[in-house]
C-alpha positions as CSV (number, residue, x, y, z in Angstrom):
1,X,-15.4,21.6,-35.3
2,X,-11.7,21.6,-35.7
3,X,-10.8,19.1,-39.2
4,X,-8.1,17.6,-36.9
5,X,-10.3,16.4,-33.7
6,X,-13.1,15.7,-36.2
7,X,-11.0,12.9,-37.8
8,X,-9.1,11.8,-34.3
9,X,-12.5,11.4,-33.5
10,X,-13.5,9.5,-36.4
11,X,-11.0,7.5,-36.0
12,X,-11.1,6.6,-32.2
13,X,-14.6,6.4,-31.8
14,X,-14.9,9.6,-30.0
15,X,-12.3,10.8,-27.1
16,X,-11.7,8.3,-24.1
17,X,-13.1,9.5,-21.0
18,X,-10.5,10.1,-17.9
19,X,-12.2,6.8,-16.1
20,X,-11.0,4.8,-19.5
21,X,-7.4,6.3,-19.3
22,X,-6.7,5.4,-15.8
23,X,-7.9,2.0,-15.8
24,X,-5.9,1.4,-19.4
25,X,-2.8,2.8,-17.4
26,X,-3.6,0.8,-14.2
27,X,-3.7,-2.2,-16.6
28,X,-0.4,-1.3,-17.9
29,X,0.8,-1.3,-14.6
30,X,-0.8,-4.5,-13.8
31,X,0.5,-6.4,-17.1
32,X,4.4,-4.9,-16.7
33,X,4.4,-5.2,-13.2
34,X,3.4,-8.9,-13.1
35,X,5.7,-9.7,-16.2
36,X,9.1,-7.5,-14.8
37,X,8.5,-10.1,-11.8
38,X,9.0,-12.9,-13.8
39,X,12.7,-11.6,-14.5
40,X,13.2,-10.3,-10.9
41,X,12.4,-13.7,-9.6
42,X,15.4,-15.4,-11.7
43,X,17.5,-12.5,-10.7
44,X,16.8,-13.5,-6.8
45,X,18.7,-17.1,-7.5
46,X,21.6,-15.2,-9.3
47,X,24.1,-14.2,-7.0
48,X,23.4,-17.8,-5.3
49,X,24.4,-19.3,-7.9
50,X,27.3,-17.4,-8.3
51,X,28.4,-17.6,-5.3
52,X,28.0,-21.6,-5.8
53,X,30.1,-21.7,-8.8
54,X,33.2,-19.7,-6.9
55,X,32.9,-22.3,-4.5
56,X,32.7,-25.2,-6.6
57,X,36.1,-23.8,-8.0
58,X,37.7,-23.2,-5.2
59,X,37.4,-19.6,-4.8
60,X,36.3,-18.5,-1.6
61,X,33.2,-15.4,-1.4
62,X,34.8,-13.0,0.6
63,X,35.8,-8.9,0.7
64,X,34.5,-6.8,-1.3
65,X,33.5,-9.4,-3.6
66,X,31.1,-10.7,-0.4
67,X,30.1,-6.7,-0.1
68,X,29.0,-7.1,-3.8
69,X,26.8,-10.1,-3.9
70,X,24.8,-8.9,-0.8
71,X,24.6,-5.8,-2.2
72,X,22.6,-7.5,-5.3
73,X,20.6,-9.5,-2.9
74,X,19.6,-5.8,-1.0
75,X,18.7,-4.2,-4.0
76,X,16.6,-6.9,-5.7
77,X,14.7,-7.7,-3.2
78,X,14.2,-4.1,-2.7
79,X,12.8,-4.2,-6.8
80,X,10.5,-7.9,-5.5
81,X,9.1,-5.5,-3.2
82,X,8.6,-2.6,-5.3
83,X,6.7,-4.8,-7.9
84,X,4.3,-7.0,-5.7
85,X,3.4,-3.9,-4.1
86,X,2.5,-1.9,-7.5
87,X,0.6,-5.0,-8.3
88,X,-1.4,-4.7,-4.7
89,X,-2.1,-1.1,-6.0
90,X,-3.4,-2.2,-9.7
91,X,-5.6,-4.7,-8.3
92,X,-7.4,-2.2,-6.3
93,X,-11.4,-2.3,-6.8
94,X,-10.8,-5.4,-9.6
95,X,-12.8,-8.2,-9.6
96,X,-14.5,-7.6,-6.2
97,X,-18.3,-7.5,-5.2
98,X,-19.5,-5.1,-2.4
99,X,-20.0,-7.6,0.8
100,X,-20.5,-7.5,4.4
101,X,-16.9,-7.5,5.6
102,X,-16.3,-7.8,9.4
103,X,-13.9,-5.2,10.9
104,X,-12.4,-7.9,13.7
105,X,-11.9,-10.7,10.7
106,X,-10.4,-8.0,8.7
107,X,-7.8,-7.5,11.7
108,X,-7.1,-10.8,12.5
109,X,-5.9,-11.3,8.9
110,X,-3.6,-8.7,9.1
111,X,-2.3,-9.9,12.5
112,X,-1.3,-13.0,10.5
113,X,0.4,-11.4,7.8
114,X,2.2,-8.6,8.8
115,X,5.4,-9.0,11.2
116,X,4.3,-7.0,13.8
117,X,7.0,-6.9,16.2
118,X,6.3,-8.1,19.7
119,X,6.5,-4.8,21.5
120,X,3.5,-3.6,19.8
121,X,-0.3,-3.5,21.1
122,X,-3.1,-3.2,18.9
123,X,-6.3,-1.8,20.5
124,X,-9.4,-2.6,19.3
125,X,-12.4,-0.3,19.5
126,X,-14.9,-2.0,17.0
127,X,-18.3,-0.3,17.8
128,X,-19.4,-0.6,14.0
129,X,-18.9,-4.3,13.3
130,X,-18.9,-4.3,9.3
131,X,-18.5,-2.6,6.4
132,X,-20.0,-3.2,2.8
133,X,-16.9,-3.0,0.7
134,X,-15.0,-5.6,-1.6
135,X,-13.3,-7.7,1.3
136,X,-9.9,-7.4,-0.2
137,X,-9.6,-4.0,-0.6
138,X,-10.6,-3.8,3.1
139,X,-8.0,-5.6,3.8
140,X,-5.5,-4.0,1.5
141,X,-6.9,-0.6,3.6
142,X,-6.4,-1.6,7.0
143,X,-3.1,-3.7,6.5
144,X,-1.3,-0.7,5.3
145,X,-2.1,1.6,7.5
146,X,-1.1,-1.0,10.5
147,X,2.2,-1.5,8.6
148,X,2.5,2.4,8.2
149,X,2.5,3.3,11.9
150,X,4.9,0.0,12.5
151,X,8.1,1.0,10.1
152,X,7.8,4.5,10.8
153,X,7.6,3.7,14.5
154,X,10.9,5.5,16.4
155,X,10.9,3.1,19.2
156,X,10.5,0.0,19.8
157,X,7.6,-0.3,21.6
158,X,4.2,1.3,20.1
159,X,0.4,1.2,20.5
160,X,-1.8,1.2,17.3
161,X,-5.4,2.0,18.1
162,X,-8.3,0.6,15.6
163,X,-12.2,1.8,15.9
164,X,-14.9,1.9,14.0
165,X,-18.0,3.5,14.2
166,X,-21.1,4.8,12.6
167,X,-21.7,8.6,12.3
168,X,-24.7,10.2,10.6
169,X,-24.4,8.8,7.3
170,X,-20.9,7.8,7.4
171,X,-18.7,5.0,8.8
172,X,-15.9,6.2,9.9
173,X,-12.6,4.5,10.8
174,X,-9.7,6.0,12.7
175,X,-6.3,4.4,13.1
176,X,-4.1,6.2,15.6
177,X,-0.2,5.0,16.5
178,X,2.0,7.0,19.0
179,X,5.2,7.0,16.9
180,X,6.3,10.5,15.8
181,X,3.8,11.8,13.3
182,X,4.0,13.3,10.2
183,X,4.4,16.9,9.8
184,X,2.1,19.2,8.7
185,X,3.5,20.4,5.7
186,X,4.4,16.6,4.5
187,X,0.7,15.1,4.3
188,X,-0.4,15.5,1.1
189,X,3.0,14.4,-0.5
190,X,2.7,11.3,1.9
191,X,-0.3,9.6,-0.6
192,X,2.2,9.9,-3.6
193,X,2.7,6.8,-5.3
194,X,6.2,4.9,-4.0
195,X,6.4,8.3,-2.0
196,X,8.5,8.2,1.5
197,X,9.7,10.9,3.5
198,X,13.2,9.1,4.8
199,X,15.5,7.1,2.6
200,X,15.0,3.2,1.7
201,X,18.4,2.4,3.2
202,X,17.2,3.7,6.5
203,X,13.4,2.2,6.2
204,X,11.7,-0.9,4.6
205,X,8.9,-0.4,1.9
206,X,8.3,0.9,-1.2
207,X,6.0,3.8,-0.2
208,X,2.6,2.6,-1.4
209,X,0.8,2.0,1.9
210,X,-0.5,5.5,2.0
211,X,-1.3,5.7,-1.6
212,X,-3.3,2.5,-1.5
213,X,-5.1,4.2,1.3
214,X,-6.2,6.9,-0.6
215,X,-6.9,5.0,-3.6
216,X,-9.4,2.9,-1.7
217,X,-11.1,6.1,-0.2
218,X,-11.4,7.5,-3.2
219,X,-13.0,4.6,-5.2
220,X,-15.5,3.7,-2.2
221,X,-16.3,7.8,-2.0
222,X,-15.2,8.4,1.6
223,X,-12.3,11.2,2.4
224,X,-9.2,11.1,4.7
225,X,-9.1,13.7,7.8
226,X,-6.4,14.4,9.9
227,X,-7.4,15.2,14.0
228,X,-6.0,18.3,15.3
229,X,-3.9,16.8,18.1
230,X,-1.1,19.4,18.9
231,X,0.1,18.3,22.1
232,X,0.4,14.3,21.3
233,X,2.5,12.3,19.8
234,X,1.5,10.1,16.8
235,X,-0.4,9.9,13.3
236,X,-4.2,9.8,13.6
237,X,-5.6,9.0,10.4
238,X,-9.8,9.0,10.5
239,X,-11.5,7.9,7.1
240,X,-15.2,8.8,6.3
241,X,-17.1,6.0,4.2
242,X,-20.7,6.7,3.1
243,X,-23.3,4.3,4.6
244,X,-25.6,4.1,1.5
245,X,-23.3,4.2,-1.8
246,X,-23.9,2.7,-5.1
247,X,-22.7,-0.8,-5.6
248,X,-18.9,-0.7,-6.8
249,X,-20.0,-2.7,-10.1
């Protein structure tokens, strides 16, 4: 054995196995994302109170100097975002116990959280009624692929379809939208982290929705599939979860 790795060895207690790297670097992620916020937060009230003190002095916000201040308002809100959505993605699997988790209570909370603008129908097709998972990944899962198909969305009047069902020894769910797809050549790049395809002056999001999709898969042992569907419009997304799994802890 080499004298080198013998001693690193030695000295570490033996060479840390790829599951101990990744959580250690999702709790890095966790511990700067949550302590960045702390400074982001302050710098939200900033250019308020800038803008206060001009007043109180008699100097009116306007021009470029108005151009400015709403650009800092853009930008750090932009950063908020960013950071409450790489926390989302660190909290993935943590502190969660596999329960039975119903698909229409599941929706209903993402109804009530996500802006879905009013031209859009979501059609349920819920022939699997539950799902043993940790109830907020579910959640996490199905709330960013809703919110996927709605800011990508080229009109302003879509239909997101939700089903469920049970398949040999899988569940499967499928979310399918009617917007204008992603193209073939983009959709493994799409589950990057803070990965988007158009830029984030022209769309809202820090480009984690698909990524926390795939994260989830992948620590519940399912896979992602994309349906063949040449002559439609749209993004059909299926995702394969194992009926009998081994409890996440």
């Amino acid at each position: 054995m080499d004298p080198q790795k013998s001693e690193a060895a030695a000295a570490g207690g033996g060479l840390f196995p790829a599951e101990t790297a990744s959580r250690e670097f999702e709790d890095f992620i966790y511990l700067v994302s949550h302590d960045v916020r702390n400074s982001v937060r302050a710098l939200l009230e900033l250019p308020q109170w800038i803008e206060e003190d001009l007043l109180t002095g008699g100097n009116p916000v306007s021009g470029s100097l108005a151009e400015n201040i709403a650009l800092m308002n853009t930008h750090t809100r932009r950063l908020d975002r960013m950071l409450i959505d790489l926390l989302i993605y660190s909290r993935i699997g943590r502190l969660q116990q596999d329960k039975t988790v119903e698909w229409q209570m599941v929706i209903d909370a993402i109804l009530g959280q996500l802006r879905i603008p009013p031209g859009f129908r979501i059609l349920r097709d819920i022939r699997a009624p539950s799902i043993r998972m940790g109830e907020t990944d579910v959640i996490t899962l199905l709330s960013s692929l809703v919110s996927n198909s709605v800011k990508h969305h080229d009109r302003d009047r879509g239909t997101i379809r939700i089903a469920t069902r049970n398949e040999g020894p899988w569940q499967v769910l499928s979310v399918a939208d009617d917007g204008p797809g992603i193209p073939r050549e983009y959709r493994d790049r799409v589950f990057g982290v803070m990965t988007t395809l158009r830029p984030r002056d022209e769309i809202e999001g820090s480009g984690m929705g698909l990524a926390n999709v795939r994260k989830i898969t992948s620590l519940y042992g399912g896979r992602i599939e994309w349906p063949d569907q040449p002559d439609q419009r749209g993004c059909h997304l299926v995702l394969r979860f194992p009926l009998n799994r081994p409890p996440l802890h």
